[in-house]
NULUMSE-635207 format. One line per field, with one value per residue: residue in one letter; x, y, z of N, C-alpha, C, CB in turn. Coordinates in steps of 0.02 Angstrom, whole numbers, plus 32768, in hexadecimal, padded with zeros to 4 digits. Atoms other than C-alpha are relative to their C-alpha. Glycine has a CB too. Example, Ala and Ser with C-alpha at 12.3 -4.5 7.8 and 13.67 -1.06 7.14 Angstrom:
<rs>
res	(A	S)
nu	(802D	7FD6)
nv	(7FC5	7FC5)
nw	(8000	7FFD)
cau	(8267	82AC)
cav	(7F1F	7FCB)
caw	(8186	8165)
cu	(802D	7FD9)
cv	(803C	8037)
cw	(8000	8025)
cbu	(7FCE	8014)
cbv	(8001	8017)
cbw	(803E	7FB9)
</rs>
This chain:
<rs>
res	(X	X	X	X	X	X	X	X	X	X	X	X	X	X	X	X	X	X	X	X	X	X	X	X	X	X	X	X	X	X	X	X	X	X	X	X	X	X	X	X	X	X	X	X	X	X	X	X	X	X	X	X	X	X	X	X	X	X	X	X	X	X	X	X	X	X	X	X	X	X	X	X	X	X	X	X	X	X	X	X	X	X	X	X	X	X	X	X	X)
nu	(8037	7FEA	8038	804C	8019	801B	803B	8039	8012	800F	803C	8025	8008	8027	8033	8038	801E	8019	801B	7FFF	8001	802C	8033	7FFB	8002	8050	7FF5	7FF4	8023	8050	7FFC	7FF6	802F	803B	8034	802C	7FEF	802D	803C	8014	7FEB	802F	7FD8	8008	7FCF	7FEF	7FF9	7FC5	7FC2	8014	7FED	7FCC	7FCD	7FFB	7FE0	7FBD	8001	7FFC	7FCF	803A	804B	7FDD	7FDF	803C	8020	7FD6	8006	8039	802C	7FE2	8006	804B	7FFF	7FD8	7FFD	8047	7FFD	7FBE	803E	8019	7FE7	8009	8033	8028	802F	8020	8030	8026	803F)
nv	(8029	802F	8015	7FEC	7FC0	800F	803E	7FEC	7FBA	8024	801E	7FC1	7FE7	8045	800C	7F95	7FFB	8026	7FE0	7FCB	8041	8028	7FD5	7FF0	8045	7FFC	7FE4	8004	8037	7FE6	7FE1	8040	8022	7FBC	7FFC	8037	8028	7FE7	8000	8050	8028	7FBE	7FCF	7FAF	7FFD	7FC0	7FFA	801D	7FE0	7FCF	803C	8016	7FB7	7FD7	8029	7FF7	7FDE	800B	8045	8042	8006	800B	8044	801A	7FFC	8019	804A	800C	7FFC	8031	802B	8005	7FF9	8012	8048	7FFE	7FE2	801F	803E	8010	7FF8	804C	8021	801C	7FBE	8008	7FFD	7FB1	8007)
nw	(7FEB	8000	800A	7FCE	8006	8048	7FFE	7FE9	8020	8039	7FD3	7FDE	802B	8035	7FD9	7FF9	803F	8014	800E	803D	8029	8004	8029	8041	800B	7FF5	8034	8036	801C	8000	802E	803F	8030	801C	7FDD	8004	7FDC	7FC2	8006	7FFE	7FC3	7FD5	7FD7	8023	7FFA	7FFA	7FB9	7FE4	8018	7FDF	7FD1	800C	800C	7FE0	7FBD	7FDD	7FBD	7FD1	7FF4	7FFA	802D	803F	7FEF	7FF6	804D	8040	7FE6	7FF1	804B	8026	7FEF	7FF3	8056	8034	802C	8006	8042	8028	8022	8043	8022	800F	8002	7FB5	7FEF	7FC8	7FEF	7FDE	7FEB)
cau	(8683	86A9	8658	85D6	85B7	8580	852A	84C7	8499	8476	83F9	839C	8381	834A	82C1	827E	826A	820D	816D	8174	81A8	8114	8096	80E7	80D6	8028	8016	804D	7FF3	7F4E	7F78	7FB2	7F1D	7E88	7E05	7D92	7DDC	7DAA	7D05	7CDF	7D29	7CAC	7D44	7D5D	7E02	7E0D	7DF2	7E77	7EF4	7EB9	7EC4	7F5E	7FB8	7F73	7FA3	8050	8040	8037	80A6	8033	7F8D	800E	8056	7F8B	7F3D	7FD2	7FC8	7F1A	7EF4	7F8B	7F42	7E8B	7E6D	7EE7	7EC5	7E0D	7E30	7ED8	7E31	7DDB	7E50	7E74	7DC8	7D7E	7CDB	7CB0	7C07	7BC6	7B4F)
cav	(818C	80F2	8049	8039	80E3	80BF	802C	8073	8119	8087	801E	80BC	80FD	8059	803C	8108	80E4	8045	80A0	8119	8067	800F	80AB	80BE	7FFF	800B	809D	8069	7FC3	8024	8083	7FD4	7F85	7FB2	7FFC	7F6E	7F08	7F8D	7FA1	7EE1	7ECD	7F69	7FCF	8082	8099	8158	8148	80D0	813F	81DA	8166	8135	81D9	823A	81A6	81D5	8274	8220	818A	8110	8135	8120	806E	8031	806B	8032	7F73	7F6E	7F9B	7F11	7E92	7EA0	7EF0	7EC7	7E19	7E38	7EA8	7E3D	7D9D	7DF7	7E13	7D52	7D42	7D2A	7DAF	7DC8	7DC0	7E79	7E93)
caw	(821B	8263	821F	82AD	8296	81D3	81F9	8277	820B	8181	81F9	823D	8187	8137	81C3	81CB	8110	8114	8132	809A	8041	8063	8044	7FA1	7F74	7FA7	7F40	7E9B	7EA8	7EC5	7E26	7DAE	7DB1	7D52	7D55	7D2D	7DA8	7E32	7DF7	7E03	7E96	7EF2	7F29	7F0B	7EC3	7EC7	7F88	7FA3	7F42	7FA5	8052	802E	800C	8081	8108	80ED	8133	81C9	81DE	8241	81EF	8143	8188	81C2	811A	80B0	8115	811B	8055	802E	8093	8092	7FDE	7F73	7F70	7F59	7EB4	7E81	7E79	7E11	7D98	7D98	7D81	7E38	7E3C	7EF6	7F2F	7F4E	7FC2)
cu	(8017	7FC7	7FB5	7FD6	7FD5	7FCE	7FBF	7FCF	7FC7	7FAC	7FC9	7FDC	7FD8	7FB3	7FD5	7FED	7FC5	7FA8	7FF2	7FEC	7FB9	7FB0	800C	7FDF	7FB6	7FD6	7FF2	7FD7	7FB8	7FF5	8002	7FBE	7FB7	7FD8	7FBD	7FF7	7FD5	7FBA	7FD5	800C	7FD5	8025	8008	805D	8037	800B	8041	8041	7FFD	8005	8041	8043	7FF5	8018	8056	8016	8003	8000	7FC1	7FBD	8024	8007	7F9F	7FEC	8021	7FEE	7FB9	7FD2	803D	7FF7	7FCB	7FE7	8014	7FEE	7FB7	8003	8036	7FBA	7FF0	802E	8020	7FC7	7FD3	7FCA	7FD7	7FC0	8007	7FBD	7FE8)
cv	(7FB7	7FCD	7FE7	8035	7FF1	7FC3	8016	803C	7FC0	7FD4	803E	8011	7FCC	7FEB	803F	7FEE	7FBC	8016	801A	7FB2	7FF5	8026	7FFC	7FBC	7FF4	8034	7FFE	7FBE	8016	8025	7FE1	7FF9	802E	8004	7FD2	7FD2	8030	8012	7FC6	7FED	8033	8023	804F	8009	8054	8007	7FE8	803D	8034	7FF4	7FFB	8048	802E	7FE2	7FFD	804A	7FE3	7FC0	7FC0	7FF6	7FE1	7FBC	7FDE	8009	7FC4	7FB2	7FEF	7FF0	7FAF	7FAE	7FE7	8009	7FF8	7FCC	7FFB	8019	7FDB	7FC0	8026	800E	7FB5	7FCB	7FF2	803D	7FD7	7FFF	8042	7FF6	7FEA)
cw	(8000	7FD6	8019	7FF2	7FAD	8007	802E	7FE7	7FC4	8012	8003	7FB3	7FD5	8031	8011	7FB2	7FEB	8014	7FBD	7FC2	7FF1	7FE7	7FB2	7FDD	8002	7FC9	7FBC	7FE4	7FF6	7FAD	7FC0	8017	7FF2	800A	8009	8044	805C	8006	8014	8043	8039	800F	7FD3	8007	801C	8053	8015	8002	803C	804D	8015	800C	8033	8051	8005	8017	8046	800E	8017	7FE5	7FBF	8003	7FF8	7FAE	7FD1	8020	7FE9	7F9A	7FDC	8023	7FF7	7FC0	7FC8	7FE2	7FE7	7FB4	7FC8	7FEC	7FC0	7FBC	7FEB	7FEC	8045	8014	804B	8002	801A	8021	8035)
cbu	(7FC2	8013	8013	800C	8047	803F	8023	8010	805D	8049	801C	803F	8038	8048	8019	804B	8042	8026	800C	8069	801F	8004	8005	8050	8029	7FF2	8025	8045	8004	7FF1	802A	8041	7FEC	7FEB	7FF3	801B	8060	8017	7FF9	802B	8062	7FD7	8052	7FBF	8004	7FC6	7FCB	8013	7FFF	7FC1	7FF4	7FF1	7FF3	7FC3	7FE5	8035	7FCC	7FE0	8048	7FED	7FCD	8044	8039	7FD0	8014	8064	8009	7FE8	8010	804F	8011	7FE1	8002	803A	8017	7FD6	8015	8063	7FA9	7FC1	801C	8011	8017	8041	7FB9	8010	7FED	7FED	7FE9)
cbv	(8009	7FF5	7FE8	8014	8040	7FED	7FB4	8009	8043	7FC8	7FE7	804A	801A	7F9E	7FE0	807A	8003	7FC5	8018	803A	7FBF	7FDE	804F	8013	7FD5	801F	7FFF	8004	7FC1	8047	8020	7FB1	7FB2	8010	8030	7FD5	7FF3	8035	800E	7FCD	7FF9	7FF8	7FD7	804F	7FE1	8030	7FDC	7FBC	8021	800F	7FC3	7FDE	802C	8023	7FA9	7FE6	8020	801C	8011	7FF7	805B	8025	7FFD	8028	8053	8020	7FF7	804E	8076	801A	7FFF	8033	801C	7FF8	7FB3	8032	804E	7FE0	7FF0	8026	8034	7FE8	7FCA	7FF6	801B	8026	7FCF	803D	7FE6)
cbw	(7FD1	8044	7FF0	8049	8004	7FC8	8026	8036	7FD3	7FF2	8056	8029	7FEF	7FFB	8038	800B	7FCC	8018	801F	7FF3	8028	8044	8016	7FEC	8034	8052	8003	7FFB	802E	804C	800B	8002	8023	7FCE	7FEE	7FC7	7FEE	8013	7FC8	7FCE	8009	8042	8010	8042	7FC7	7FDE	8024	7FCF	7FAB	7FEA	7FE3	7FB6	7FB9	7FF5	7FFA	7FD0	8002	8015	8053	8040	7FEB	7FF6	8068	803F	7FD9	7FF6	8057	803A	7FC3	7FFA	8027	8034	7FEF	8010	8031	803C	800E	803E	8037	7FFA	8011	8031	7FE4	804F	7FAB	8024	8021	7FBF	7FE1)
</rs>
C-alpha cells in the first residue's frame, strides 16, 4: 500500500466516522448532566437519550437530532445548571 493509498483509506475512514462521533458526543452529554437540571429546564431527558440512539440507526436523522439537541438544548439545560431557569410556558 502505497502512501496515497493510506492516506486516502485514512481520510475516507475519519469522515464516515464523524457521524457516529458526534451522536456519541451528543449522547454522553445528554447522560452527564442531571437530572435536576433537565427538570428545570422543561426537557425530557429520557426522550432525548431514546432520540438520539435510535437516530443512529439512520445516519441523517442521527447527524439532525445529534446537531439539533447540541445546539438548541444543550445550552438551554447547560443555563440551568449555571443557574439560568427558563421561562416555561
Amino acid at each position: 500500500m502505497s502512501v496515497g493509498e493510506f492516506a486516502w483509506v485514512t481520510l475516507v475512514v475519519a469522515v464516515s466516522s464523524l457521524p457516529l462521533a458526534l451522536s456519541v458526543w451528543a449522547l454522553l452529554d445528554v447522560a452527564r448532566r442531571p437530572a435536576w437540571a433537565w427538570g428545570l429546564s422543561g426537557r425530557d431527558r429520557v426522550l432525548w437519550l431514546f432520540a438520539i440512539l435510535a437516530g443512529i440507526l439512520c445516519v441523517p436523522v442521527g447527524v439532525m437530532l445529534s446537531a439539533w439537541y447540541l445546539l438548541r438544548v444543550r445550552p438551554v439545560v447547560a443555563g440551568v445548571e449555571r443557574g439560568r431557569i427558563p421561562e416555561i410556558g
